[in-house]
Biopython code that builds the backbone (N, CA, C, O; Angstrom):
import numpy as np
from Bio.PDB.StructureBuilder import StructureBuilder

atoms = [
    (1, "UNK", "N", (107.051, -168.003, -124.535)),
    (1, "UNK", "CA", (108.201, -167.516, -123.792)),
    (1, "UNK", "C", (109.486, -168.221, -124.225)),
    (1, "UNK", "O", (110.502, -167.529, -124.290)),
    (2, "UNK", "N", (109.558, -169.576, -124.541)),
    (2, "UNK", "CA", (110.789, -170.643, -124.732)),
    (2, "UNK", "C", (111.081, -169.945, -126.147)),
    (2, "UNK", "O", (112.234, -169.622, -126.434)),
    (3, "UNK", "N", (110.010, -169.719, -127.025)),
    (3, "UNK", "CA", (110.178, -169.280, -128.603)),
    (3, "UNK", "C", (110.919, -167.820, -128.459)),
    (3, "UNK", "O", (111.383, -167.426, -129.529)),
    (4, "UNK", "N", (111.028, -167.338, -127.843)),
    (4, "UNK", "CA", (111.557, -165.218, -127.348)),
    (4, "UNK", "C", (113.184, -166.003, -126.982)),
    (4, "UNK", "O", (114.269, -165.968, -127.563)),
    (5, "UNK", "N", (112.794, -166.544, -125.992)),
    (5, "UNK", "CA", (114.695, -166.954, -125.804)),
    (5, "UNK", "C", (115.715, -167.525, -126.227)),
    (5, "UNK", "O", (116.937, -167.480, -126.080)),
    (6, "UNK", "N", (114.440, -168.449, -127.165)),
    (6, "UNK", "CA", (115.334, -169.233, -128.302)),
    (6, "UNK", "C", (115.866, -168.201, -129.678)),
    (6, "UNK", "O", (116.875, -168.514, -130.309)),
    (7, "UNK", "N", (115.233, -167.237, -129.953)),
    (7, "UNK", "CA", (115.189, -166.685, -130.833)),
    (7, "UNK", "C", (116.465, -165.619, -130.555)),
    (7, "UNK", "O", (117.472, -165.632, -131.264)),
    (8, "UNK", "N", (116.320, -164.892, -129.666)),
    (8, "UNK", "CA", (116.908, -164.499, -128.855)),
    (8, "UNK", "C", (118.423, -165.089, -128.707)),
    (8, "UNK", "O", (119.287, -164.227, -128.869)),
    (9, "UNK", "N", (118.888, -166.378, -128.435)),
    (9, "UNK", "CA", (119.789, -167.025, -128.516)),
    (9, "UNK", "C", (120.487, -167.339, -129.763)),
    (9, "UNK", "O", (121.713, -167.428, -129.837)),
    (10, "UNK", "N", (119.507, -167.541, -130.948)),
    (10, "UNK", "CA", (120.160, -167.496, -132.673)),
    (10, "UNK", "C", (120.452, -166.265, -132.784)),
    (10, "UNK", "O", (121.343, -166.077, -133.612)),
    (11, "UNK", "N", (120.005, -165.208, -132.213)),
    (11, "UNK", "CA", (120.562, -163.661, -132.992)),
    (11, "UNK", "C", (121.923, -163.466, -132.418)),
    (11, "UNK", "O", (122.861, -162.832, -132.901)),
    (12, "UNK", "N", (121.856, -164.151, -131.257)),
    (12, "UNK", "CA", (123.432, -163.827, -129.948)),
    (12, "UNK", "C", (124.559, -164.624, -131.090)),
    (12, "UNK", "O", (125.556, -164.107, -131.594)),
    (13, "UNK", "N", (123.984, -166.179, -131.322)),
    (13, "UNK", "CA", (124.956, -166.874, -132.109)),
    (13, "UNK", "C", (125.330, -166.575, -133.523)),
    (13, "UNK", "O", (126.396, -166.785, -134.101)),
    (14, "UNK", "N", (124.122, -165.990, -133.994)),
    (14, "UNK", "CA", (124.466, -165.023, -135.378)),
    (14, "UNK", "C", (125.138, -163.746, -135.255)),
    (14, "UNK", "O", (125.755, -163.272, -136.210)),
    (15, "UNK", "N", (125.061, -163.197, -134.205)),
    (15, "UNK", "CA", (125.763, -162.673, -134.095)),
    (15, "UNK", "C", (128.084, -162.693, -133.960)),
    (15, "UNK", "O", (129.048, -162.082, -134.421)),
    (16, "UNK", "N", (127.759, -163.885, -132.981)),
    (16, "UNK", "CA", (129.488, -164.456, -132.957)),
    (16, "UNK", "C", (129.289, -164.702, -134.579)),
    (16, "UNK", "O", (129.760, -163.718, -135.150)),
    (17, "UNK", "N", (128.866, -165.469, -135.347)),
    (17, "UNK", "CA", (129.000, -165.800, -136.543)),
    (17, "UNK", "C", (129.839, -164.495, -137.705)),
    (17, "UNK", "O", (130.822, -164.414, -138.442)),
    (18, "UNK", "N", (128.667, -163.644, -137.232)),
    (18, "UNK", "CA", (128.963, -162.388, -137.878)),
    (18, "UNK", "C", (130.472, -161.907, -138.008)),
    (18, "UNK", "O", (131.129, -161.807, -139.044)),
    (19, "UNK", "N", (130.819, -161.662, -136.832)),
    (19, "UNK", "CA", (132.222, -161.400, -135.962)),
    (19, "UNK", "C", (133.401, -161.756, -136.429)),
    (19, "UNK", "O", (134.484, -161.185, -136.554)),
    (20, "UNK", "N", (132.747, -163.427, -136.800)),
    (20, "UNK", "CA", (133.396, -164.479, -137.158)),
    (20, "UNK", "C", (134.300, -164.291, -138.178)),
    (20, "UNK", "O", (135.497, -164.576, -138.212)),
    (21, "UNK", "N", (133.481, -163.700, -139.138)),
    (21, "UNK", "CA", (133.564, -164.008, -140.927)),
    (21, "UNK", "C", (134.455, -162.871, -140.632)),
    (21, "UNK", "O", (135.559, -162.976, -141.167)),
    (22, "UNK", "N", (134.219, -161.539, -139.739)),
    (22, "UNK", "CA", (134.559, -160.638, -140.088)),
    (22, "UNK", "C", (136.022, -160.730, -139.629)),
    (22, "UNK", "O", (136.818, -160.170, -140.383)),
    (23, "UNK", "N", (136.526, -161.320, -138.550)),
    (23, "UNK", "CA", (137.966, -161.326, -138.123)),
    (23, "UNK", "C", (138.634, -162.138, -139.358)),
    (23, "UNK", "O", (139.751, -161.970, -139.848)),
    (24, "UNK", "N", (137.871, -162.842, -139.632)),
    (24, "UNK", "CA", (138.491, -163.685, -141.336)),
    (24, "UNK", "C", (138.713, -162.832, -142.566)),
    (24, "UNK", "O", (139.563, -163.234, -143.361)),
    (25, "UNK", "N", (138.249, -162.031, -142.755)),
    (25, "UNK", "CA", (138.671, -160.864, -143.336)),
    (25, "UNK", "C", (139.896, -159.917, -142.789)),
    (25, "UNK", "O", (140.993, -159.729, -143.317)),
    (26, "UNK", "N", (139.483, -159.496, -141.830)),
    (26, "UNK", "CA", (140.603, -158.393, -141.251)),
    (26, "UNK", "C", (141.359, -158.570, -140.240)),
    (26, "UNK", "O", (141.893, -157.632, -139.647)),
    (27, "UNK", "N", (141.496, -159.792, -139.920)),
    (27, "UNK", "CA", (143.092, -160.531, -139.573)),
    (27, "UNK", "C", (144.256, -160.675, -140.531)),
    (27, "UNK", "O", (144.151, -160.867, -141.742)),
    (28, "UNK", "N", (145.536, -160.544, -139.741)),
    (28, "UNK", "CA", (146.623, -160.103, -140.489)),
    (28, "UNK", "C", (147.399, -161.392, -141.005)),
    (28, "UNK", "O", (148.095, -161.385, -142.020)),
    (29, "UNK", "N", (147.111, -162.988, -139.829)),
    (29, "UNK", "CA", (147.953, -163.647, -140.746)),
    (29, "UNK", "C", (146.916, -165.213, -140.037)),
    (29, "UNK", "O", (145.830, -165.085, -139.471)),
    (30, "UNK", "N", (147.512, -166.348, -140.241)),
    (30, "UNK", "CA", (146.296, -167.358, -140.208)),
    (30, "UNK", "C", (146.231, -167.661, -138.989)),
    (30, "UNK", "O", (145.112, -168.125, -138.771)),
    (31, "UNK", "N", (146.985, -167.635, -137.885)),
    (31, "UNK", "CA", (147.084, -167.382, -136.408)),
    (31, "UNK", "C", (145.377, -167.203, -136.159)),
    (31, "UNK", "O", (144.532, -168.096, -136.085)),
    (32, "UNK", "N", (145.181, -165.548, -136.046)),
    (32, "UNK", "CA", (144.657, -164.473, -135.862)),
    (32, "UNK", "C", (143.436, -165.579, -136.230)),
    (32, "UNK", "O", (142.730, -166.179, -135.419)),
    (33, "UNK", "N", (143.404, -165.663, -137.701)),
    (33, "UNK", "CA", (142.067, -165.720, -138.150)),
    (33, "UNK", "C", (141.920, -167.236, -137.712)),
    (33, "UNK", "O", (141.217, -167.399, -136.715)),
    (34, "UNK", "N", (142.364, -168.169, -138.183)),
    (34, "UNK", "CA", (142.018, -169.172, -137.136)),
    (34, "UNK", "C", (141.478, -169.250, -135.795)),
    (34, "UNK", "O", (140.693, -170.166, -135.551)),
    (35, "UNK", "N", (141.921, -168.055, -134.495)),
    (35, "UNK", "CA", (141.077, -167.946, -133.575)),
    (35, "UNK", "C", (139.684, -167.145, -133.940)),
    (35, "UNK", "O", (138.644, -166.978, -133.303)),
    (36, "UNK", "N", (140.019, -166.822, -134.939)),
    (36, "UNK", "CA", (138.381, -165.939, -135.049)),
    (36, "UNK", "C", (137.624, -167.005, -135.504)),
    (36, "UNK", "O", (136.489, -167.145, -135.047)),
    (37, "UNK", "N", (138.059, -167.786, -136.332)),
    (37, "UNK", "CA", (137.103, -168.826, -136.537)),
    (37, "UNK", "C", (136.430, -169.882, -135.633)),
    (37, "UNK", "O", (135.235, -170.176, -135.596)),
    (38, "UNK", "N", (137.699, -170.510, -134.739)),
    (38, "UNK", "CA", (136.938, -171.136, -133.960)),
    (38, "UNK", "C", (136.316, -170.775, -133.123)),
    (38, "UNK", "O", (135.401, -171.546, -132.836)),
    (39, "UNK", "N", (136.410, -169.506, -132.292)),
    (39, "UNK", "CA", (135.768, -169.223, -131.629)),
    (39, "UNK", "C", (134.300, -168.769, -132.481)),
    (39, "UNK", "O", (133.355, -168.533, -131.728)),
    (40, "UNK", "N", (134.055, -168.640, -133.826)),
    (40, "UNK", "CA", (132.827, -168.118, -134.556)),
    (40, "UNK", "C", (132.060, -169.657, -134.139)),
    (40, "UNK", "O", (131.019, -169.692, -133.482)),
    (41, "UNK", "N", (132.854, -171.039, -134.702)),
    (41, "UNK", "CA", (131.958, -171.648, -134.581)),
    (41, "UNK", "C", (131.976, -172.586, -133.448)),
    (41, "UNK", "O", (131.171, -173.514, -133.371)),
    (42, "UNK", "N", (132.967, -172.333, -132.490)),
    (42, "UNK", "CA", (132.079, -172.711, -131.311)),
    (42, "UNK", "C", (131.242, -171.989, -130.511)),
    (42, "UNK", "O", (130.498, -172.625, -129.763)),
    (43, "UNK", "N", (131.191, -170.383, -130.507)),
    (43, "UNK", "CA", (130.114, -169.593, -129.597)),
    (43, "UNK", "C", (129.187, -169.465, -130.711)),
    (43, "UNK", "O", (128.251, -170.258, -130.610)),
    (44, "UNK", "N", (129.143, -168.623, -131.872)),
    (44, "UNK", "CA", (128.182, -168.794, -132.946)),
    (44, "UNK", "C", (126.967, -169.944, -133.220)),
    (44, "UNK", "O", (125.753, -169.755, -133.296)),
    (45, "UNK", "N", (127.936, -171.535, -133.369)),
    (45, "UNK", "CA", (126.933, -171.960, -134.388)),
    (45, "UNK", "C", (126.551, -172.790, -132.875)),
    (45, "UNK", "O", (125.400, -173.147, -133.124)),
    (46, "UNK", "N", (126.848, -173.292, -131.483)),
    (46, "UNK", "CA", (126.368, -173.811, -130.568)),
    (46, "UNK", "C", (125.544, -172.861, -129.820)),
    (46, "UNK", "O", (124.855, -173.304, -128.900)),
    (47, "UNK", "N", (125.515, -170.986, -130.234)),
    (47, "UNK", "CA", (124.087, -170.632, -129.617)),
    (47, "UNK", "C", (122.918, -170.942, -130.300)),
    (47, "UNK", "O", (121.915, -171.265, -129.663)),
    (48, "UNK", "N", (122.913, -170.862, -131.993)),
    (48, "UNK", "CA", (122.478, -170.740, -132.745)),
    (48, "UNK", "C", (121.724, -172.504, -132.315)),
    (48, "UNK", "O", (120.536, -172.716, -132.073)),
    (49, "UNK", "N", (122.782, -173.476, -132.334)),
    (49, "UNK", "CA", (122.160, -174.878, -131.886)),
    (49, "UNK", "C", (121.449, -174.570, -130.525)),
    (49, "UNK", "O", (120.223, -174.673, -130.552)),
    (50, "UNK", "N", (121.751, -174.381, -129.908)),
    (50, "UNK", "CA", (120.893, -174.036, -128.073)),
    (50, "UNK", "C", (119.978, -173.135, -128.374)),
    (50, "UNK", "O", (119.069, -173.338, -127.569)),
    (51, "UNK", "N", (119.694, -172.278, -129.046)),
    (51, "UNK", "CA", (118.215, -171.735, -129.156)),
    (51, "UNK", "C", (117.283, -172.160, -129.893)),
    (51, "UNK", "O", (116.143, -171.767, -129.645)),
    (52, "UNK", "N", (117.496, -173.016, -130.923)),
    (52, "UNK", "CA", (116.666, -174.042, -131.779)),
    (52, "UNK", "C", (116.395, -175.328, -130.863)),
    (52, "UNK", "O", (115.375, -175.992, -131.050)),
    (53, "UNK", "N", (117.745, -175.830, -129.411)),
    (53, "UNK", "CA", (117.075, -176.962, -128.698)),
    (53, "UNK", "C", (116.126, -175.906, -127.573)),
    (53, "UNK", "O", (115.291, -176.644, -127.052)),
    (54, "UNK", "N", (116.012, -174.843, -127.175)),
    (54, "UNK", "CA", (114.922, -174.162, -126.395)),
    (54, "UNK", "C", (113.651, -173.778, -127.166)),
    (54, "UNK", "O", (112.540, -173.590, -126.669)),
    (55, "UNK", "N", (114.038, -173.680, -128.624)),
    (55, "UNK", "CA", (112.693, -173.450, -128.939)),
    (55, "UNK", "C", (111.626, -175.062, -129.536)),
    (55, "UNK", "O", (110.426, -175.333, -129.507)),
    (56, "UNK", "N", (112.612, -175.633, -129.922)),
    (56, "UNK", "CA", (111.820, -176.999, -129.822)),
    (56, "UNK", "C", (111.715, -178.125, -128.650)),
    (56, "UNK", "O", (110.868, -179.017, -128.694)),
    (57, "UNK", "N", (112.674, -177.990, -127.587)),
    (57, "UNK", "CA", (112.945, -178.908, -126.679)),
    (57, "UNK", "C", (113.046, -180.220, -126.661)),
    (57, "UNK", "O", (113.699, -180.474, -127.673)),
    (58, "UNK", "N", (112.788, -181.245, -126.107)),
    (58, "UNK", "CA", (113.389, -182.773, -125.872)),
    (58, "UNK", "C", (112.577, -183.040, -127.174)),
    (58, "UNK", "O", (111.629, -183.778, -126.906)),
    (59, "UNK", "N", (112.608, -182.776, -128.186)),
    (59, "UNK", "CA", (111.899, -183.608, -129.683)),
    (59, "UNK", "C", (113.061, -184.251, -130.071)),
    (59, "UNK", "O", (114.060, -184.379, -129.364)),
    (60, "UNK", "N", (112.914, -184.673, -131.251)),
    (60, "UNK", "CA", (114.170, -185.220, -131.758)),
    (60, "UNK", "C", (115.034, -184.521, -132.684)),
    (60, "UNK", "O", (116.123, -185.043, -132.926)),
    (61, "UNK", "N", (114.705, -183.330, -133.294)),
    (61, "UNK", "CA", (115.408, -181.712, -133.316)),
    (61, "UNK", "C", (116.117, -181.390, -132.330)),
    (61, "UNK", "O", (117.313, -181.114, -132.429)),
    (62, "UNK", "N", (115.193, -181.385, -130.819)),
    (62, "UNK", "CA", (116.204, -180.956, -129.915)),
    (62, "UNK", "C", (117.327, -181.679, -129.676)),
    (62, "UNK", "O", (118.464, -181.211, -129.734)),
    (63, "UNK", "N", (117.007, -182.987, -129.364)),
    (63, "UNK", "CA", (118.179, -183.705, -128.844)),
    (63, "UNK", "C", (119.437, -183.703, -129.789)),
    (63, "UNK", "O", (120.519, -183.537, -129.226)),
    (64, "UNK", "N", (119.434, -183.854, -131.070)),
    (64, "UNK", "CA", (120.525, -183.598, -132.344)),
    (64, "UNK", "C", (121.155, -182.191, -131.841)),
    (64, "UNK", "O", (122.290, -182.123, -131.370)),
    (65, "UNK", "N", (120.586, -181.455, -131.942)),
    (65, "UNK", "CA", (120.662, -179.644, -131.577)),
    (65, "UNK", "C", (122.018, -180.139, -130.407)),
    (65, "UNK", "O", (123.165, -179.773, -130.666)),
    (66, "UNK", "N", (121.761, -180.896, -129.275)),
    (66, "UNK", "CA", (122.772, -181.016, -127.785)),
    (66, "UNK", "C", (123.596, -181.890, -128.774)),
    (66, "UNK", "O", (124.525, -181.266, -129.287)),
    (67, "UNK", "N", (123.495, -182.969, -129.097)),
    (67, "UNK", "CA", (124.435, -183.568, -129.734)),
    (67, "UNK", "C", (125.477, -183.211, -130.716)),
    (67, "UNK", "O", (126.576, -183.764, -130.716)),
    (68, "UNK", "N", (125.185, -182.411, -131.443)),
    (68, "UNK", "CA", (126.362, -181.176, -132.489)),
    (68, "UNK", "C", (126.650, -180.047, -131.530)),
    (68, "UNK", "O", (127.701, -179.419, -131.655)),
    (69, "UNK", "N", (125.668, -179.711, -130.452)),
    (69, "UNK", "CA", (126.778, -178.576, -129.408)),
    (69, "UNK", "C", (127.989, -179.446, -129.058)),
    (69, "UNK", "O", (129.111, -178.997, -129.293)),
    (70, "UNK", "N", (127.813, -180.890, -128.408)),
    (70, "UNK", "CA", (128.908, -181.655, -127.928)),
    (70, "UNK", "C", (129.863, -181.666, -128.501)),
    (70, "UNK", "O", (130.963, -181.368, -128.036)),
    (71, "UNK", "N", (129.505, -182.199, -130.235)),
    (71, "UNK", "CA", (130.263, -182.512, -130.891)),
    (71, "UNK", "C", (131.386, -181.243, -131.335)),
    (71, "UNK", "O", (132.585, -181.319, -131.603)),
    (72, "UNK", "N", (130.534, -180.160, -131.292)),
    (72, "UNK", "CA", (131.571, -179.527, -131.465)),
    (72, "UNK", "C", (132.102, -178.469, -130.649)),
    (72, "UNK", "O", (132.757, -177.519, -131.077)),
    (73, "UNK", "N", (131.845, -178.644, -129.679)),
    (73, "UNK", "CA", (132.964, -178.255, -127.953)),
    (73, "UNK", "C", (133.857, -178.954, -128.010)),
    (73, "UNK", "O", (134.950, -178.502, -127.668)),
    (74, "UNK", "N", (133.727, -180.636, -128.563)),
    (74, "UNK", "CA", (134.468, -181.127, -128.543)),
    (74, "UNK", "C", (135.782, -181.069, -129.875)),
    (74, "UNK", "O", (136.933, -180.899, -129.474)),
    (75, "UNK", "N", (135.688, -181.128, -130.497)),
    (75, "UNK", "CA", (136.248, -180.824, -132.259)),
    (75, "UNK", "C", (136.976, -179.654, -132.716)),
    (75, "UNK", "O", (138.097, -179.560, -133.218)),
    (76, "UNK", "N", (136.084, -178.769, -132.429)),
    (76, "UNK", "CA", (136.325, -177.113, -132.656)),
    (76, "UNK", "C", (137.820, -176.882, -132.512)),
    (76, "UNK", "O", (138.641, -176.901, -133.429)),
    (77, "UNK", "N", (138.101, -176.613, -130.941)),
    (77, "UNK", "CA", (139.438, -176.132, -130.622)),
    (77, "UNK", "C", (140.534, -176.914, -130.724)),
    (77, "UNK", "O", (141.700, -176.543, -130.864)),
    (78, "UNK", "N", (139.911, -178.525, -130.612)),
    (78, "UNK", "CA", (141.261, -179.699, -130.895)),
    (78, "UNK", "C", (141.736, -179.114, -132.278)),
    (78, "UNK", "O", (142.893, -178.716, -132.414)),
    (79, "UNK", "N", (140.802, -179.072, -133.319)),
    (79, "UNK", "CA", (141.181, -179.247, -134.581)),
    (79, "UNK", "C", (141.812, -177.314, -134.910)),
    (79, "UNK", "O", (142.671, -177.008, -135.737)),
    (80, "UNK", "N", (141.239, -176.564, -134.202)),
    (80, "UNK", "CA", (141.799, -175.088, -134.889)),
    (80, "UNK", "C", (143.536, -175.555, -134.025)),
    (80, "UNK", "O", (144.539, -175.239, -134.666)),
    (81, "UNK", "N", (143.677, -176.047, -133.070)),
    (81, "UNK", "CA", (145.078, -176.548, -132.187)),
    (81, "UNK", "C", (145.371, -176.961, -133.283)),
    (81, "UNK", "O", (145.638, -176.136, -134.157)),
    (82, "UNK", "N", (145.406, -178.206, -133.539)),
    (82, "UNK", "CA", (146.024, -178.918, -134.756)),
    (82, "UNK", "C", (146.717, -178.304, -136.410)),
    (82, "UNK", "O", (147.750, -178.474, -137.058)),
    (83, "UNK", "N", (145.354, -177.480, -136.558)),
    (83, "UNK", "CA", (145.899, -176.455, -138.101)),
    (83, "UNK", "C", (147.152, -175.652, -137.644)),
    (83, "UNK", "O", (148.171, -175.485, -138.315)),
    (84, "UNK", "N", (146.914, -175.193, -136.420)),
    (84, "UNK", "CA", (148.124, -174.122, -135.833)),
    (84, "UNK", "C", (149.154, -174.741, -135.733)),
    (84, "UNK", "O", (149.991, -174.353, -136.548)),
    (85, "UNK", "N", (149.483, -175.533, -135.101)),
    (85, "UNK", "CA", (150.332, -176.010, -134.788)),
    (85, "UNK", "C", (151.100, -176.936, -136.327)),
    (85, "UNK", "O", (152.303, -177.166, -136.451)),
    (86, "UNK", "N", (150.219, -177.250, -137.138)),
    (86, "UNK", "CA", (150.985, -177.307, -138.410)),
    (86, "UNK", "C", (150.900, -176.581, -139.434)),
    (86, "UNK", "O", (151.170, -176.905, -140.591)),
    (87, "UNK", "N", (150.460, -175.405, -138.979)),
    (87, "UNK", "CA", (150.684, -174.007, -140.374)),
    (87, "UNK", "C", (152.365, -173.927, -139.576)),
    (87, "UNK", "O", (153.322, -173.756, -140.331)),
    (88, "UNK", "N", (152.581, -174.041, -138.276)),
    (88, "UNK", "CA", (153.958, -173.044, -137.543)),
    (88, "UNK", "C", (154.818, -174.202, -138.319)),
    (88, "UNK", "O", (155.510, -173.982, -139.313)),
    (89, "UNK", "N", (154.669, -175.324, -137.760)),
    (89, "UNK", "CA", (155.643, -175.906, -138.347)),
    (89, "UNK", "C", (156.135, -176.730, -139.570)),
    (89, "UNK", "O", (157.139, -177.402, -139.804)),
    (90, "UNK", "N", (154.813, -176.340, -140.370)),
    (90, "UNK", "CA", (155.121, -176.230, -142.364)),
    (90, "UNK", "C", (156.071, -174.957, -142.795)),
    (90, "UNK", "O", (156.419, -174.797, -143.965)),
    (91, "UNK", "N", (156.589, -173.762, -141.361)),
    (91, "UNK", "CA", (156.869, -172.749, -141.754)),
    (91, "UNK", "C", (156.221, -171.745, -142.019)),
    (91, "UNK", "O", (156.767, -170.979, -142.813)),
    (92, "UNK", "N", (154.921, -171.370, -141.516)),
    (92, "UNK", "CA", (153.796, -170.259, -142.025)),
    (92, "UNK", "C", (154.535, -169.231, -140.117)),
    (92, "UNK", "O", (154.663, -169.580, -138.943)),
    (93, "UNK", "N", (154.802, -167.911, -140.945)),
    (93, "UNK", "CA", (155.751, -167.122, -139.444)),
    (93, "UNK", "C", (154.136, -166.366, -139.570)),
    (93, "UNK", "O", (153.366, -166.178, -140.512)),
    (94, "UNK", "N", (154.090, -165.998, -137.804)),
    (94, "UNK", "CA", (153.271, -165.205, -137.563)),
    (94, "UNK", "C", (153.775, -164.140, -138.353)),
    (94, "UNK", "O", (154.794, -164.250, -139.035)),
    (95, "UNK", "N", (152.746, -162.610, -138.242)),
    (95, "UNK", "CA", (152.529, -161.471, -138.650)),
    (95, "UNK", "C", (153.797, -160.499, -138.176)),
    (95, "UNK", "O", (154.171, -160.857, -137.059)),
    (96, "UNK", "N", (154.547, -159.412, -138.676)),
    (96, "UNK", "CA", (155.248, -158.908, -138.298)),
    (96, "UNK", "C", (155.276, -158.115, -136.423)),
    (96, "UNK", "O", (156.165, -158.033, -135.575)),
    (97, "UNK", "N", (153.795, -157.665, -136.463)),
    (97, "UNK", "CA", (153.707, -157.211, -135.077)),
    (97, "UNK", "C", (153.430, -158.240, -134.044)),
    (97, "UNK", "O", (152.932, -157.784, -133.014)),
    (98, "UNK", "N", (153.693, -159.889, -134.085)),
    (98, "UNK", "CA", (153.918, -160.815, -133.144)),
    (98, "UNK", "C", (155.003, -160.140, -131.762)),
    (98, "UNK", "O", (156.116, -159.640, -131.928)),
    (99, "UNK", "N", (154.363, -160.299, -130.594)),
    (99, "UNK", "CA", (155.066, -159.755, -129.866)),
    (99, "UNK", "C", (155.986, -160.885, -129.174)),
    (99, "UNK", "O", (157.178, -160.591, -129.084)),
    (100, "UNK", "N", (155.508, -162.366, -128.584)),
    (100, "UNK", "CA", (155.644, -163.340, -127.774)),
    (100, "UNK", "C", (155.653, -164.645, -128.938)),
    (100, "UNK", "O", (154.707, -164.673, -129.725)),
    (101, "UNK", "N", (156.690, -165.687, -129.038)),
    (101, "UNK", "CA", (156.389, -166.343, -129.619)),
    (101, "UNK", "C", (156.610, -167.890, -129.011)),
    (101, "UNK", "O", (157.385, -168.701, -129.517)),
    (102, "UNK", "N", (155.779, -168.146, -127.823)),
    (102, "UNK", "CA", (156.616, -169.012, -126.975)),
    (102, "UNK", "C", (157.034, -170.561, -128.137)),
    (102, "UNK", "O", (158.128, -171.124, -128.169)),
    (103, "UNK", "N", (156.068, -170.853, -128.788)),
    (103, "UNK", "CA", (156.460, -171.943, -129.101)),
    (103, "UNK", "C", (157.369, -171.859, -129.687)),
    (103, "UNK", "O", (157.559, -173.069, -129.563)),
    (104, "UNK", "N", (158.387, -171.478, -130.402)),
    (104, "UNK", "CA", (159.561, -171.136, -130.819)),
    (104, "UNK", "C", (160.995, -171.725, -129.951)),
    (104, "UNK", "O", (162.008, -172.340, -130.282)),
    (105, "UNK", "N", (160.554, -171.269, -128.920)),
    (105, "UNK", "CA", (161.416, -171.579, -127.683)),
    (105, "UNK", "C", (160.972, -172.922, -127.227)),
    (105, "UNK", "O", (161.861, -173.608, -126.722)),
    (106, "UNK", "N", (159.670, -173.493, -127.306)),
    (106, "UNK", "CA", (159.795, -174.971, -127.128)),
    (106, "UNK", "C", (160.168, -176.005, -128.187)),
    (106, "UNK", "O", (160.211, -177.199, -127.889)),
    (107, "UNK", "N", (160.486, -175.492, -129.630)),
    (107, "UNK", "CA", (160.447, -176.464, -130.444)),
    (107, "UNK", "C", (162.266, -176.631, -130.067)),
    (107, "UNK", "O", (162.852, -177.693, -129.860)),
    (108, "UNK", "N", (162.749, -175.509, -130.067)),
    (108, "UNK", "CA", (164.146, -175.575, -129.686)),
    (108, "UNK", "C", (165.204, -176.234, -128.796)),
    (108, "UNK", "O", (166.420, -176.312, -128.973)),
    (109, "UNK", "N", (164.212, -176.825, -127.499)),
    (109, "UNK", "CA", (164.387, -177.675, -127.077)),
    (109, "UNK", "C", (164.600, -179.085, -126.739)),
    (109, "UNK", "O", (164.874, -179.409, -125.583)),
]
sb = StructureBuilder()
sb.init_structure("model")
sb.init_model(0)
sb.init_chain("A")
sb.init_seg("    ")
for serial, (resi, resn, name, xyz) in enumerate(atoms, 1):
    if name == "N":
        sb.init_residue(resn, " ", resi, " ")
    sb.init_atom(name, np.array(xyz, "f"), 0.0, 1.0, " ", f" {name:<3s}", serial, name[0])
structure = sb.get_structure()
């Protein structure tokens, strides 16, 4: 039963993965694809880790498995924050159909 849900759980995270690659392709400028990425590998590769710690459980596979989910809940979005925030201000302009650009208005301040 643990082996069905775990399995089950890598296809969900292969799945975001999938998604992933694909908004990296057909995003319009690095904004865009930067959120497609992190969100690929924080829902992607931490289901993909959580169904390998359900299908092996408290071994020492599993416990690594919780330890790289942490690590990268924790990492993921600091660091896609960080690229963004210095693609904007190396000068990289969002995409022409940007509707809202608040930070613009805070750097101005």
């Amino acid at each position: 039963m643990n082996e069905n849900i775990g399995i089950i759980l890598m296809v969900i995270g292969l799945v975001f993965d999938f998604f992933g690659c694909l908004g990296l392709i057909r995003f319009p400028d690095v904004y865009t694809r930067l959120q497609a990425s992190a969100k690929c590998v924080t829902l992607g590769t931490c289901g993909i880790l959580f169904g390998l710690f359900v299908c092996t459980g408290f071994t020492a596979t599993g416990i690594k498995a919780l330890l790289c989910i942490a690590f990268i809940f924790l990492t993921a979005p600091v660091s896609a924050h960080a690229l963004a925030r210095g693609a904007y201000r190396s000068g990289v302009k969002p995409c022409e159909g940007t509707i809202v650009d608040q930070y613009s208005e805070t750097i101005k301040k």
